[in-house]
C-alpha positions as CSV (number, residue, x, y, z in Angstrom):
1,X,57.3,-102.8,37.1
2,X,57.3,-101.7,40.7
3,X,56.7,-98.1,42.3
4,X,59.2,-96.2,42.6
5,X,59.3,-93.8,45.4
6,X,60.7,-90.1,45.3
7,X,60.7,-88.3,48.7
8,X,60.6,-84.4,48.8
9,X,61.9,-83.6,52.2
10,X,62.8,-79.6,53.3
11,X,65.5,-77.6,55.1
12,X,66.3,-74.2,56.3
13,X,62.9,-72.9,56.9
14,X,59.3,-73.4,55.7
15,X,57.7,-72.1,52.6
16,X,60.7,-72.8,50.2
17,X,58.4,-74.3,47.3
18,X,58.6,-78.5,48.6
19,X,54.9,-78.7,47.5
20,X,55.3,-76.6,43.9
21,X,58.8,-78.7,43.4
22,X,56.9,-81.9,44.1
23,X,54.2,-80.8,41.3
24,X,56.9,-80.0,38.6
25,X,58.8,-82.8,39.0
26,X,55.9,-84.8,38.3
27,X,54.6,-82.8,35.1
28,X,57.9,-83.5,33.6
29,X,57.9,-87.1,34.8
30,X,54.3,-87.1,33.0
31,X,55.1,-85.5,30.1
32,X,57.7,-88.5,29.6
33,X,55.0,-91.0,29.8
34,X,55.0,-92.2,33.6
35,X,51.7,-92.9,35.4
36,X,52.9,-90.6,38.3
37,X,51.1,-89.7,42.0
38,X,51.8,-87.5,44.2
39,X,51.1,-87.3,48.2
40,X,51.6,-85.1,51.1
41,X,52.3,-86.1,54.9
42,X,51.8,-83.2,57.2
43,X,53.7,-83.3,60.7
44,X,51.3,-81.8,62.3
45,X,48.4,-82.9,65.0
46,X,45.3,-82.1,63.4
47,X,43.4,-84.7,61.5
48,X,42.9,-82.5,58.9
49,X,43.5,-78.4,57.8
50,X,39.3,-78.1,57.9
51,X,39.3,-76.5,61.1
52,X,42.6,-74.1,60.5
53,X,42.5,-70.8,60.2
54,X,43.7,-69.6,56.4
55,X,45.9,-67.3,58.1
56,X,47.8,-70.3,59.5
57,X,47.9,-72.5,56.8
58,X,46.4,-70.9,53.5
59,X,43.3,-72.2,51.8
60,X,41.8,-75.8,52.3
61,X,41.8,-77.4,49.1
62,X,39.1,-80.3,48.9
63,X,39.4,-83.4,46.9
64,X,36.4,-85.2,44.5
65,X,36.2,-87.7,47.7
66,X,35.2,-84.7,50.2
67,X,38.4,-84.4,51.7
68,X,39.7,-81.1,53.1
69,X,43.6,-81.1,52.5
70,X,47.0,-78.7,52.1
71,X,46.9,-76.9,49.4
72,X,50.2,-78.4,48.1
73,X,47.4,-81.0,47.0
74,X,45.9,-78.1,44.7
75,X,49.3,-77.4,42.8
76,X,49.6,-81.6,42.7
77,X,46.6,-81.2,40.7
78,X,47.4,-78.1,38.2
79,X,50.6,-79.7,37.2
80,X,50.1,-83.6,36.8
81,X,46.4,-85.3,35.3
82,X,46.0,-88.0,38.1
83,X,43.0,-86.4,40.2
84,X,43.7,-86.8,43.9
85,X,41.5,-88.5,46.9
86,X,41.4,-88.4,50.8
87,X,44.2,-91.1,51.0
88,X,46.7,-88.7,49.2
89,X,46.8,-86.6,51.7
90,X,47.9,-87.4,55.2
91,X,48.8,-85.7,58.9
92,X,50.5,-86.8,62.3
93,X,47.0,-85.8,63.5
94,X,46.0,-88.9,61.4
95,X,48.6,-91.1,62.1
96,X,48.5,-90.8,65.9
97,X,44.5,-91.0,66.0
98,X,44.6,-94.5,63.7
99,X,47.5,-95.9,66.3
100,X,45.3,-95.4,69.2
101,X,42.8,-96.4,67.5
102,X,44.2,-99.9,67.0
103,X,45.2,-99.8,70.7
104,X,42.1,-99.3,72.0
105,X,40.9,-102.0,69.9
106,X,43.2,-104.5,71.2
107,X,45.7,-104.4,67.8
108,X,48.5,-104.2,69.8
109,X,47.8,-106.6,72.8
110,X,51.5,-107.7,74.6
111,X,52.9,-104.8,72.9
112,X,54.6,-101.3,74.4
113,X,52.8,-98.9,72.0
114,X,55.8,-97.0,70.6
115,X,57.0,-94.0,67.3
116,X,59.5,-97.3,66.3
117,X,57.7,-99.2,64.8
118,X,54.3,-99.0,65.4
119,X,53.9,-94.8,64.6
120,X,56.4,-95.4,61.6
121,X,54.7,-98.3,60.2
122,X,51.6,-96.3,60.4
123,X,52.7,-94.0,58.4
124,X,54.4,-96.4,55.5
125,X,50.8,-98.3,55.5
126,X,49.2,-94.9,54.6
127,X,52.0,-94.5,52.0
128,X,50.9,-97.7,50.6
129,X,47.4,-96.9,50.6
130,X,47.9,-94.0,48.6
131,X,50.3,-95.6,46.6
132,X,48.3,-98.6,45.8
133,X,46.3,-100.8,43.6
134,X,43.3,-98.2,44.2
135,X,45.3,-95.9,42.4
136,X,45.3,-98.1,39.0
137,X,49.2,-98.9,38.1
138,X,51.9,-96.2,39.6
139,X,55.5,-95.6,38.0
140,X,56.4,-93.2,40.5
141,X,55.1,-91.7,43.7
142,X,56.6,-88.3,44.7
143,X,55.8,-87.8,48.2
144,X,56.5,-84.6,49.7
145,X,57.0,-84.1,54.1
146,X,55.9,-81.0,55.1
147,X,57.6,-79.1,57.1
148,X,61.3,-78.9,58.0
149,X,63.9,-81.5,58.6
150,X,65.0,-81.1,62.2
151,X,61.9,-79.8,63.3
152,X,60.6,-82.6,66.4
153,X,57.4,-83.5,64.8
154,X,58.2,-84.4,61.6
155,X,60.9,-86.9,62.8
156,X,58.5,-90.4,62.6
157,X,57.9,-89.6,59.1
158,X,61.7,-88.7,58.3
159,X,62.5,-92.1,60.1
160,X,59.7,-93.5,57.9
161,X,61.2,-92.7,54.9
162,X,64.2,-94.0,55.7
163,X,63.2,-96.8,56.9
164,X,61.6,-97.5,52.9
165,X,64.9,-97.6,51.1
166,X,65.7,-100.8,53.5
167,X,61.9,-102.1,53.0
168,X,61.8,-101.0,49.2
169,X,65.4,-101.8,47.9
170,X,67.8,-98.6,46.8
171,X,67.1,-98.5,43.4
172,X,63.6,-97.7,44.2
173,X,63.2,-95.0,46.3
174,X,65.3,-91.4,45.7
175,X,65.5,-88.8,48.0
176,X,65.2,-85.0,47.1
177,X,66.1,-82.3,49.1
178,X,65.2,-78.9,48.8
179,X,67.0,-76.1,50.5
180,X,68.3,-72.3,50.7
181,X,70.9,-70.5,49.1
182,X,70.2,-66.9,50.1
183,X,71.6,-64.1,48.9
184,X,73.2,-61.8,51.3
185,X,73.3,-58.3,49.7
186,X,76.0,-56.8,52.3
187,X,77.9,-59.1,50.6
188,X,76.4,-59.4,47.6
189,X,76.5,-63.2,46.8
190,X,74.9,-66.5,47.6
191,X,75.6,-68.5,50.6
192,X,75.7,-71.8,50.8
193,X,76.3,-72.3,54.3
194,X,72.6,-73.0,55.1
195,X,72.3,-75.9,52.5
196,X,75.0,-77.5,53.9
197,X,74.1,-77.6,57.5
198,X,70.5,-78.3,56.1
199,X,72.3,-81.6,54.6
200,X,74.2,-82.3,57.6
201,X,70.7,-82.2,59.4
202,X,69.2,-84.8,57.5
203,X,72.6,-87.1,57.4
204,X,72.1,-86.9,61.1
205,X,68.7,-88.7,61.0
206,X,70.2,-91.9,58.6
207,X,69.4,-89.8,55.2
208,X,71.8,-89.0,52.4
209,X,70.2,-87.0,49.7
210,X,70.8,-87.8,46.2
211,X,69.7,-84.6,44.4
212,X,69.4,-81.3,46.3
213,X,67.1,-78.5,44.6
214,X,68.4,-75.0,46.0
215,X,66.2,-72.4,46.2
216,X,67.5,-68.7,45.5
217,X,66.7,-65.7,44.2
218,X,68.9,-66.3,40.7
219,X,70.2,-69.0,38.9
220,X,73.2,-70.9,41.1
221,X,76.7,-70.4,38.9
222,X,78.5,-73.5,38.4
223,X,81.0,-72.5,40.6
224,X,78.1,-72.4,43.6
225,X,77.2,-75.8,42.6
226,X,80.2,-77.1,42.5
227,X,81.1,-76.3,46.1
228,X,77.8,-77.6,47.1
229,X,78.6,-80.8,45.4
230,X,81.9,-80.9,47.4
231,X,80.5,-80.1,50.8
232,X,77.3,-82.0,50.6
233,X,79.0,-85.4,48.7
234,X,76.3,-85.2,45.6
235,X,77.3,-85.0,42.3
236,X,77.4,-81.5,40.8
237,X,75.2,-82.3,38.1
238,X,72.9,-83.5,41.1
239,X,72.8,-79.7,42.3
240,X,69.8,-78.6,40.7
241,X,68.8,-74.4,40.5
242,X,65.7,-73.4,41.8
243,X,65.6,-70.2,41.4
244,X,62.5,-67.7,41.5
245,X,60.3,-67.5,38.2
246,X,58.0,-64.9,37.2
247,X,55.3,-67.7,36.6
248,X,55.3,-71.0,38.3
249,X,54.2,-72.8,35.0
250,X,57.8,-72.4,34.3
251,X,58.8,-74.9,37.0
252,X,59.0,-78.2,34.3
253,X,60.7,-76.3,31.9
254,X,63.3,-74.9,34.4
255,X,64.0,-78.2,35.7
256,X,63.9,-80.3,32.3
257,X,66.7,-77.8,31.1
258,X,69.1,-78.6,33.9
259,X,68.1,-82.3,33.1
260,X,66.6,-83.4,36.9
261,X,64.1,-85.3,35.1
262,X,67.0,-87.3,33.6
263,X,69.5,-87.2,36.5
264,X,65.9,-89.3,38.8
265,X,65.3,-91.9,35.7
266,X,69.0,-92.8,35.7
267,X,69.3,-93.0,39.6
268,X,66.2,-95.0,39.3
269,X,67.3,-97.9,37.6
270,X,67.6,-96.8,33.9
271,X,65.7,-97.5,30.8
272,X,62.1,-97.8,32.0
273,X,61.1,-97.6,28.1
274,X,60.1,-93.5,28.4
275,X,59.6,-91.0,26.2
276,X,61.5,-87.8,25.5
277,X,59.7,-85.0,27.6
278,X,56.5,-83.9,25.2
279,X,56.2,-80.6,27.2
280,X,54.7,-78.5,23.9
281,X,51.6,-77.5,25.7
282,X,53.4,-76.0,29.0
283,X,55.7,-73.7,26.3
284,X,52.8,-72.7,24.6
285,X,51.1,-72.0,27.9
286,X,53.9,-69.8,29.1
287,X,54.2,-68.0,25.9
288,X,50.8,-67.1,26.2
289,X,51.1,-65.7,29.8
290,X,53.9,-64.1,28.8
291,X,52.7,-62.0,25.6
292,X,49.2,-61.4,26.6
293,X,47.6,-58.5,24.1
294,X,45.2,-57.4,27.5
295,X,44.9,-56.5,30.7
296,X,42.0,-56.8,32.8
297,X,41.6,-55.3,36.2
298,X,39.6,-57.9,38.3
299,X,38.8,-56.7,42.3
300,X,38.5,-59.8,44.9
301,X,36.5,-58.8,47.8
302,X,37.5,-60.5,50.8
303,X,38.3,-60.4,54.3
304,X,41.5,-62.9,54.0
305,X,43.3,-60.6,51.0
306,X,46.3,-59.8,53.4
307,X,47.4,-63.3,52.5
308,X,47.1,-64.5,49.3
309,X,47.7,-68.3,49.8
310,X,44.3,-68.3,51.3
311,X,43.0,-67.9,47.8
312,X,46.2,-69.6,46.1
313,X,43.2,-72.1,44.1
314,X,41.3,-68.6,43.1
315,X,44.2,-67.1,42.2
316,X,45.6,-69.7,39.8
317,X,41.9,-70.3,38.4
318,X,41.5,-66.5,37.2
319,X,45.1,-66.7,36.0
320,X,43.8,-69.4,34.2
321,X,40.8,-67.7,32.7
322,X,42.5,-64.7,31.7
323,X,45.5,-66.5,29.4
324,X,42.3,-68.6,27.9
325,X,41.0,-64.9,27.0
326,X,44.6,-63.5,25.8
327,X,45.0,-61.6,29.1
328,X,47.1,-61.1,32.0
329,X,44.9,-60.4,35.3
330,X,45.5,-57.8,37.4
331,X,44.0,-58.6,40.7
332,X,43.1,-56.1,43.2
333,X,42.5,-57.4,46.7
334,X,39.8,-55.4,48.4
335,X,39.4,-55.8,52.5
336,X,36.0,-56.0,52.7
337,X,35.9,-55.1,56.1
338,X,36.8,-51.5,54.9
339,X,33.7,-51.3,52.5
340,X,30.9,-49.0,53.2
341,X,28.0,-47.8,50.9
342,X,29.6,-44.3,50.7
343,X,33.4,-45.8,49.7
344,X,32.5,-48.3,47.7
345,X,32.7,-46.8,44.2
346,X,36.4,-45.3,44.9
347,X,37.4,-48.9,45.3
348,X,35.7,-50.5,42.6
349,X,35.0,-47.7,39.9
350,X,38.4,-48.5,37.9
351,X,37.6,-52.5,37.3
352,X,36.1,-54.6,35.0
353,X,34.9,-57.1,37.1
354,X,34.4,-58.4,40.6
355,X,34.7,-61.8,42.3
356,X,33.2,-62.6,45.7
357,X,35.1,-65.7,47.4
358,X,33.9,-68.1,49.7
359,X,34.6,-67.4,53.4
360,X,32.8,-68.3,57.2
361,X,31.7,-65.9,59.9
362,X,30.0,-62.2,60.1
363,X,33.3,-60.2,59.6
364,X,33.5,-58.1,56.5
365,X,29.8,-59.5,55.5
366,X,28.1,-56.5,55.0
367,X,31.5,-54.5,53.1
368,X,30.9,-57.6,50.6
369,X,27.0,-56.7,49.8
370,X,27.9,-53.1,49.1
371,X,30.3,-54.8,46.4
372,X,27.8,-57.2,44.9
373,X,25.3,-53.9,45.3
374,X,27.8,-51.8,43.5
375,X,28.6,-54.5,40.3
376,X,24.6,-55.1,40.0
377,X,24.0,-51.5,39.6
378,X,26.6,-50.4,37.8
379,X,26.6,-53.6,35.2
380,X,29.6,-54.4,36.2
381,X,30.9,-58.2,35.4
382,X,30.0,-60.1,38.7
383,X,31.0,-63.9,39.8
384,X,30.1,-65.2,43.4
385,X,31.3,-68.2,44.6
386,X,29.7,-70.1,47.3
387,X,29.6,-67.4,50.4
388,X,29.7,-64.9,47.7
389,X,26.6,-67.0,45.9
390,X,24.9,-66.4,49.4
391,X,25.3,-62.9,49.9
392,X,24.5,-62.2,46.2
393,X,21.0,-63.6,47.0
394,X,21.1,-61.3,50.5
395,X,21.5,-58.4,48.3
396,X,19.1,-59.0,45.7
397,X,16.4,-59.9,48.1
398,X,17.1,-57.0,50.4
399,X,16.9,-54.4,47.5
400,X,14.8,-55.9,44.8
401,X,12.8,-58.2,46.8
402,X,11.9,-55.4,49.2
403,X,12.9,-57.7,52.5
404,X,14.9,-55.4,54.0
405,X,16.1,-57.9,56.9
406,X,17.2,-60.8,54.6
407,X,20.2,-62.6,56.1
408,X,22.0,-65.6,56.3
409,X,21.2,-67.2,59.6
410,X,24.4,-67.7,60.3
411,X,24.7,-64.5,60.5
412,X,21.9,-63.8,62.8
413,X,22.3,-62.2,66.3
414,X,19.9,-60.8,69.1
415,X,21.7,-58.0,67.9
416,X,20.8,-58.6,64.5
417,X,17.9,-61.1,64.1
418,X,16.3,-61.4,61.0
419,X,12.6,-62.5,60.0
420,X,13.8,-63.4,56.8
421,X,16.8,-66.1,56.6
422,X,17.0,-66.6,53.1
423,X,20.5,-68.6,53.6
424,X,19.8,-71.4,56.1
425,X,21.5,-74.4,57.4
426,X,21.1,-77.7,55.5
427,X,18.7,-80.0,56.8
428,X,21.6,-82.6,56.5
429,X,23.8,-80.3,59.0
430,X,21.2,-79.6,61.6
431,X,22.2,-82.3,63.9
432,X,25.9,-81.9,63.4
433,X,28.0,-80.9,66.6
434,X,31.6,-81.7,65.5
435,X,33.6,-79.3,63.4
436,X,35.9,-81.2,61.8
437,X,35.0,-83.0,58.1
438,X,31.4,-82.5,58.7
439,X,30.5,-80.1,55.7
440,X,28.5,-80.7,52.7
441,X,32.2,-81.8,50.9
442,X,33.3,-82.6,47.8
443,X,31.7,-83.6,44.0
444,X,27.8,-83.5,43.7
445,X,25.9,-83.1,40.3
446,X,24.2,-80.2,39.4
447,X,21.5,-79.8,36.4
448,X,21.5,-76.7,34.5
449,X,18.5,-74.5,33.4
450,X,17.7,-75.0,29.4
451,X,18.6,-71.0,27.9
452,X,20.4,-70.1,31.1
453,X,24.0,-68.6,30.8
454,X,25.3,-71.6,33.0
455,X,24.3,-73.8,30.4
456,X,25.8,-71.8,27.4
457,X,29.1,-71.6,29.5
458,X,29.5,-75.9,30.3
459,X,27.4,-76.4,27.1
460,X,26.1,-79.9,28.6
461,X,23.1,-80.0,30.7
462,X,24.5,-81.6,34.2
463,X,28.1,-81.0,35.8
464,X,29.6,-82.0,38.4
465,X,31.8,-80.0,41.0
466,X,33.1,-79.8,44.5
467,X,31.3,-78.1,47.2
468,X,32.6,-77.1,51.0
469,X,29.6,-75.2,52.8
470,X,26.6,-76.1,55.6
471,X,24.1,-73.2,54.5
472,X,22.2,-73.1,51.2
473,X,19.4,-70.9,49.9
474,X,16.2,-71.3,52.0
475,X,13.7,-73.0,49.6
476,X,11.0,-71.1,50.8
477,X,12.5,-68.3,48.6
478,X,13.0,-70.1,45.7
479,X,9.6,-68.7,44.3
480,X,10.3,-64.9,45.3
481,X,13.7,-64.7,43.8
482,X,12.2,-66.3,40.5
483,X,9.3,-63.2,40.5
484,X,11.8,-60.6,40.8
485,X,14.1,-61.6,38.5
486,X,16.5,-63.3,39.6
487,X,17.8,-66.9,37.5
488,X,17.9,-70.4,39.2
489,X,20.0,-71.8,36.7
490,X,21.5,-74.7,38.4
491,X,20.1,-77.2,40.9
492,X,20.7,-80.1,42.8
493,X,19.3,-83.4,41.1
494,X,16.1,-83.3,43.4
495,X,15.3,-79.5,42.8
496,X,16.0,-78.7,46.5
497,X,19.6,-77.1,46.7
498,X,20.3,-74.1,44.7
499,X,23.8,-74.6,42.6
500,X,23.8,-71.5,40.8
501,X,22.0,-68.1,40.6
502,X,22.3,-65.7,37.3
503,X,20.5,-61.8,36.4
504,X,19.4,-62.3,33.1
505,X,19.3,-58.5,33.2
506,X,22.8,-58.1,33.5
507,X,25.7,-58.6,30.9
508,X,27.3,-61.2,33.5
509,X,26.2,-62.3,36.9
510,X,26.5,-65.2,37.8
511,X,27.2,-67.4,41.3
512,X,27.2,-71.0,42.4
513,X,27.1,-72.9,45.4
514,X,30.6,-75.0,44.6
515,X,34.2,-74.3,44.2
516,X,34.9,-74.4,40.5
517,X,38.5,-72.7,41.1
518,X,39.6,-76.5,42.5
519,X,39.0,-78.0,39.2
520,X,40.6,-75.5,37.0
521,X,43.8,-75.8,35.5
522,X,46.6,-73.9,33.8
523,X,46.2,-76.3,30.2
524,X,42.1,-76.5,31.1
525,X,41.0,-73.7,32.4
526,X,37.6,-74.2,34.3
527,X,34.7,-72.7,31.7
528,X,33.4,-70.6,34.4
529,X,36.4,-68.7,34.8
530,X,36.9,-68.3,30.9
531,X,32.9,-66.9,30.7
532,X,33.8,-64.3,33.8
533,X,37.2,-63.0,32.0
534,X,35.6,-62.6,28.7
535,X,33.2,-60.9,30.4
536,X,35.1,-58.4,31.9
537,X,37.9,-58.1,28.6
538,X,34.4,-57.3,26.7
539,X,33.3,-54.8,29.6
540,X,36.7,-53.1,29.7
541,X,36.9,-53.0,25.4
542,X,33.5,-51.5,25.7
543,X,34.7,-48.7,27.9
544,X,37.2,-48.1,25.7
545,X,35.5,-47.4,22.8
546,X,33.4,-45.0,24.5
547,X,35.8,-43.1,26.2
548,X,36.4,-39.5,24.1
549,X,39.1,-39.3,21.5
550,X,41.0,-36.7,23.6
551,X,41.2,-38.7,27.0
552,X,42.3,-41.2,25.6
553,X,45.4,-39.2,23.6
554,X,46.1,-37.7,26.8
């Protein structure tokens, strides 16, 4: 059978939920038994988000391949099995550069260079590749254009698309819109006056959508849909709610119930031999979250915590952890930039653990030592990841090691040079000059320490897990943080590169070098995030018991 094509466009305004739409649909196409990819074209010019700030465009998820990508392509992943690669994920900075590329080559010799065709064909050759034989057999890719219809750079790829019901034939290719119904409390009901200019928008460009999902803050009435039906010539039953939902694991269940998944199979040609939905495990899931016997309090020291989509992977991986444990988690974002040795305890004294995220450049460096300071001394449950690994071994080697100038040398200034750079650059980045997709990136092994707490947690003796960074611990201090206590329990294949740290001293403190929150997902939550929330349900249980009968009363 061939692909079949679904294309996620948006309208109205940015940030309506195209990318967690695209993910549901396909965990309820999934769960009926279809091999299903997804993919994401980005309008705009950079090659790739690795160079964006994560106040512009949220965190950078990376793929096994090494590729740094939207995080839309992190919620592809939580929701449907297929893991992704570099060619699912695509931009206009992409596009353009492989089109002049060509030119300069001589591709194109007697031609006008031009958006139609040669930019749109572009574009449907990278659908292909991601699409493709590469990926094993595909019943349906759901491709998702960022952005917003209208907008002036996303028009080769909306002329793309619709260009592909003409190359692909009409019963193989389904366009989804999703739009805004917002409610207008003067008035006190829902509007449907954006959707249908949104619609009118995209019939401008050659595009009739066949189902619209509309976004609100409650469920549409029929009455709502039916006049959206009316004005935007799609069936009613093609008027799908997408209204907010306390937990985005929801999403395939909200949209099975209002039958979408049926409404695409039948306006994809029919019986394709599926199965009823089997979406068991996502109910059970969501009962869990929803009736969790704990809470744990977990502080994430950052210097991005004023947006939370720059740690959207983090957040869903702790989620994760904490429903594996029976418990919601409560996080508290803490800017480290505020954190001094003298504060420190009024921030963190009412948790029961703390993470450290990854992160680039000096601000809010030292505020994140005082925390790692503060959960060593204190026993407090600690997990540092990657940056956070780093600073952990700062700390430790500052105030156990007794070198009171250890740094990271990318940290190091005239203003603050250190004699001791215990974090260094890789050899394999010394020579590297060009920002862009030039990190250590993506899934190298790692072989864990026999009796080490890493090892107890994955219970196999090598793993394998994605990694975006250029320093590493200094190997000349390999030996020093051994003496004074401090576990190596994880290392590269060779012995050179440091993968994980642990405190045998401590009930749990552990970092690594890699990004395990990328590979953690709501039905398999990543082991290391299991190990950090029992950790801090046991620390919190513990303090508890040994509060006095009285207090507790009170």
């Amino acid at each position: 059978m061939k692909t079949k094509f679904v294309f996620i466009t948006g309208g109205v305004l940015s940030s309506l939920g195209k990318g967690l739409s695209a993910a549901a649909i396909g965990a309820v196409m999934e769960a009926r038994g279809l091999k299903v990819i997804n993919v994401k074209m980005d309008p705009y010019l950079n090659v790739d988000p690795g160079t964006m700030s994560p106040y512009q465009h949220g965190e950078v998820f990376v793929t096994e391949d090494g590729a740094e990508t939207d995080l839309d392509l992190g919620h592809y992943e939580r929701f449907v099995a297929r893991p992704l690669h570099q060619r699912n994920s695509f931009t206009a900075g992409k596009v353009y550069l492989n089109v002049i590329e060509r030119e300069r080559k001589g591709d194109y010799l007697g031609s006008t260079v031009q958006v139609i065709p040669h930019v749109t064909d572009e574009i449907k050759r990278l659908m292909e590749l991601a699409t493709g034989k590469e990926n094993g057999h595909v019943d349906l890719a759901i491709i998702e254009i960022g952005g917003t219809v209208g907008d002036i750079e996303s028009l080769p790829f909306i002329e793309a698309i619709r260009q592909m019901r003409a190359d692909k034939g009409a019963e193989n290719v389904l366009y989804i819109h999703v739009t805004l119904v917002p409610y207008i409390k003067a008035a006190g009901e829902l509007k449907t006056k954006p959707t249908q200019h949104s619609v009118k928008e995209l019939l401008s460009v050659g595009i009739q959508p066949d189902i619209l999902l509309c976004r609100s803050e409650k469920p549409l009435t029929d009455e709502l849909r039916q006049k959206i039906a009316a004005f935007c010539n799609v069936g009613k039953d093609d008027v799908i709610s997408a209204h907010d939902v306390d937990n985005i694991y929801k999403l395939p269940l909200v949209f099975h119930e209002q039958d979408l998944d049926g409404r695409i199979l039948k306006k994809l040609g029919g019986n394709w031999g599926v199965q009823s939905p089997q979406l068991d495990r996502w109910k059970q899931y969501v009962d869990r979250a929803e009736h969790p016997p704990h809470t744990v309090r977990v502080a994430v020291v950052g210097k991005y915590v004023h947006l939370t989509d720059t740690y959207k992977s983090l957040n869903e991986a702790l989620t994760h952890g904490g429903i594996a444990n029976d418990s919601r988690v409560e996080l508290k974002y803490v800017d480290s930039e505020e954190l001094t040795a003298s504060n420190v305890g009024s921030h963190l004294g009412g948790v029961d653990a703390v993470l450290i995220p990854g992160g680039f450049g000096t601000r809010g460096i030292e505020g994140k030592i005082h925390a790692i300071r503060y959960a060593r001394e204190n026993q407090v449950p600690f997990f540092g990841i990657c940056l956070g690994m780093q600073l952990a071994v700062v700390e430790f080697l500052r105030d156990v090691g007794g070198l009171t100038d250890a740094n990271s040398s990318e940290f190091a200034s005239p203003e603050h040079p250190t004699s001791n750079p215990v974090i260094h650059l890789m050899e394999s980045q010394a020579g590297v000059t060009t920002k862009g997709g030039t990190m250590r990136l993506g899934r190298y092994p790692c072989r864990l320490a026999e009796g080490s707490t890493a090892r107890r947690i994955y219970g196999q003796p090598e793993i394998f897990e994605r990694h975006r960074h250029r320093y590493e611990v200094n190997p000349r201090y390999h030996k020093l943080l051994e003496e004074k206590g401090m576990r190596i329990s994880g290392l590269s294949p060779k012995g050179d590169l440091v993968e994980m740290i642990e405190l045998p001293s401590h009930p749990y403190f552990v970092g690594c070098q890699f990004h395990p929150e990328f590979k953690s997902r709501p039905l398999t939550p990543h082991p290391l995030f299991s190990a950090f929330l029992r950790a801090a349900l046991e620390r919190q249980v513990a303090r508890e018991k040994s509060r006095p009968a009285e207090e507790i009363s009170a």
